[in-house]
N, C-alpha and C positions, 0 to 999 in steps of 0.2 A: 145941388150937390155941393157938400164941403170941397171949397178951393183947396189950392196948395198951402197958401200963406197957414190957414188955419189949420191944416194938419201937422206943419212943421210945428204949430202951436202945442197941437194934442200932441207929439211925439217929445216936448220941450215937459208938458204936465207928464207922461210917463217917466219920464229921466228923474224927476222932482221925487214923483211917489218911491219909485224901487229904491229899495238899501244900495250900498254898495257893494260891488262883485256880483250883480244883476245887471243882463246884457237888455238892451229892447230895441226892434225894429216897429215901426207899425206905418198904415197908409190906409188909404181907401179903396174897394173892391172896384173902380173904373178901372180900365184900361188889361193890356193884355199881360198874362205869368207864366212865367215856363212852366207847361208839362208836368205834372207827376211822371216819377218813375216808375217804371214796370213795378216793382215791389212795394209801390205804394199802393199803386193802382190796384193788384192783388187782396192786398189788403183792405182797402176800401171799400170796394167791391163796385154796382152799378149805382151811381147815381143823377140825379136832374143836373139842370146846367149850372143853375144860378150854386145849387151846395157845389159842385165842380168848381165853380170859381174861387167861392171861398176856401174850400180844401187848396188849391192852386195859390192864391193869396197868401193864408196861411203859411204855406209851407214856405214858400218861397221867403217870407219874413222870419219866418224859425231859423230858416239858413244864415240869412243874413246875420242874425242876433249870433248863431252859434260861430261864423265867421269873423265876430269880436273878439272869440275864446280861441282863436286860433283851430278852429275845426273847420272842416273843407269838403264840401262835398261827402255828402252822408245821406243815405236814405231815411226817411222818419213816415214809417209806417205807421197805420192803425193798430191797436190793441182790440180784436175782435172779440172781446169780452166785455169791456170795459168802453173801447170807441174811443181809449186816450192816446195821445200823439206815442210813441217807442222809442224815446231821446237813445242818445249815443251814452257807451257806459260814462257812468261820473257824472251825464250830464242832469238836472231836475230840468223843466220846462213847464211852458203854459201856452197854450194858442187861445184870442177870442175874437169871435165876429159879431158884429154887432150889422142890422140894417134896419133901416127904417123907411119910409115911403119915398123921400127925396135924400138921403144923407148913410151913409157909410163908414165903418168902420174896422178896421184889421191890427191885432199888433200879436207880435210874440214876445215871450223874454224865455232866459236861458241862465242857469249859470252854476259853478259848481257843487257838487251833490257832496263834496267835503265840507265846504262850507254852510250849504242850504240843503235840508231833510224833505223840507216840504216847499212849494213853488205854485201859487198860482193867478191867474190875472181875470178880469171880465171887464166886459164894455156894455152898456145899455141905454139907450135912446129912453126918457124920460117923461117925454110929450104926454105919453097917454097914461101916464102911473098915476090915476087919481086917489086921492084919498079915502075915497072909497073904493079900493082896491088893498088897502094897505093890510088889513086884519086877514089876508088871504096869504100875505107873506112874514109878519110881523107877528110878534109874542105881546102879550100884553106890557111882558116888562119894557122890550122895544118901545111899543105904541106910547108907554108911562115917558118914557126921557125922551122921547121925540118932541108929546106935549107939551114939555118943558122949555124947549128951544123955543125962541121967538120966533113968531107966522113966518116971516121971509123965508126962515131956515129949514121949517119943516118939511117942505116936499123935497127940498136938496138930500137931508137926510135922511127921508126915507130910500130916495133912489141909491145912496150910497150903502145903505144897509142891504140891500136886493143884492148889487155887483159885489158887494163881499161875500155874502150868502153864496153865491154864485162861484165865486174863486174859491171859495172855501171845500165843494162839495168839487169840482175839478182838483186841488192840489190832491184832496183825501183821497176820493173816491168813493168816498162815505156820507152819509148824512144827508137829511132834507134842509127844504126851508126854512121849517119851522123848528128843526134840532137842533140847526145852527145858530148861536145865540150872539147878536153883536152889539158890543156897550161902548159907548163914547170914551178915550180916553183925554192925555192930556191937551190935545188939542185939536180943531177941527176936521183935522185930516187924519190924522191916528183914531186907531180902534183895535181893539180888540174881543175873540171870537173862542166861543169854547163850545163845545158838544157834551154834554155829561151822558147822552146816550149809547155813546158809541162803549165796546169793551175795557176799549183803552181812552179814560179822559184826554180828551186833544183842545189845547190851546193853541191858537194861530194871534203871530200880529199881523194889525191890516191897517193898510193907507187906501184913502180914499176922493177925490175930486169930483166937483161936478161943473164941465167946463159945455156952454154951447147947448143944454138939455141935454149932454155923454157923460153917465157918473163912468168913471175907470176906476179900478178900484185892484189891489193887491194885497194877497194875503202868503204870509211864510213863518217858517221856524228855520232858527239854526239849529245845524249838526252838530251834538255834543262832540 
């Protein structure tokens, strides 16, 4: 299981990635989380232990994140349609969990929906994303400038193309993996993501790392 040290680590790489006036909490699913509220609970409805944990995890890190913006104590329901977290007015948000055989992952962010339209984050364990898996989430033109990267770099950024795919279709609500199109920009950790499927063309920028075999990866627009 990731120690402490290195999760203060991955919580140091989310601080790095988010713009500023993007809050972030995150941790590992061990140990014990306060309770959901009646109202969450409600909304969630029945489930297994281990997703109980992470919803518990989750939330409990959403608080926290929103307890940077001066918010306190707030219920953050399920969206029974959609399965998206029901942030507090003004606020955009993201929750993700990430687990893998030995090793965990949890983080939220939060932050004003004056300044930020769209908001969203993913975490993914990397181990088993073989390259021949890649054409199952990747576009050709993806797979093209990936090839381009040198071998070292390639499975990195494939896994970082996946966690943005991923944060992309939580900010929207929209879009698959293969709608979501994500191009290298000017440097290893920027990207940027556009859907031409959707009604309304939607571009996102997205930061992305891949620390430990966990790409983290966020994507947002600002509020005009």
């Amino acid at each position: 299981m990731i120690n402490d040290i290195t999760q203060s680590a991955l919580l140091e790489c989310w601080k790095n990635l988010i713009p500023a006036g993007v809050f972030v909490s995150a941790g590992t699913l061990a140990g014990d989380f306060p309770p959901l509220t009646k109202q969450e609970i409600i909304s969630i409805g029945t489930v297994n232990g281990m997703r109980m944990r992470e919803l518990e995890a989750g939330r409990m890190h959403a608080r926290q994140a929103l307890e940077k913006m001066g918010i306190d104590h707030v219920d953050i329901p399920k969206n029974k349609l959609t399965g998206a977290p029901i942030w507090p007015m003004q606020v955009v948000g993201s929750i993700a969990h990430s687990l893998s055989v030995n090793n965990s992952h949890v983080a939220a962010v939060v932050a004003n929906s004056k300044q930020f339209h769209l908001l969203g984050i993913d975490a993914e364990w990397c181990e088993q994303l073989y390259p021949n898996m890649w054409n199952q989430f990747l576009t050709s033109q993806e797979l093209y400038w990936i090839s381009e990267a040198p071998m070292a770099e390639r499975n990195s950024l494939a896994c970082k193309a996946w966690a943005l795919k991923e944060a992309a279709i939580k900010a929207t609500g929209k879009g698959d993996m293969m709608t979501w199109i994500v191009s290298s920009a000017s440097t290893s950790l920027t990207f940027k993501l556009h859907n031409d499927t959707l009604s309304e063309k939607t571009a996102l920028q997205g930061s992305a790392v891949c620390r430990q075999s966990l790409a983290l990866a966020v994507v947002y627009t600002y509020t005009n």
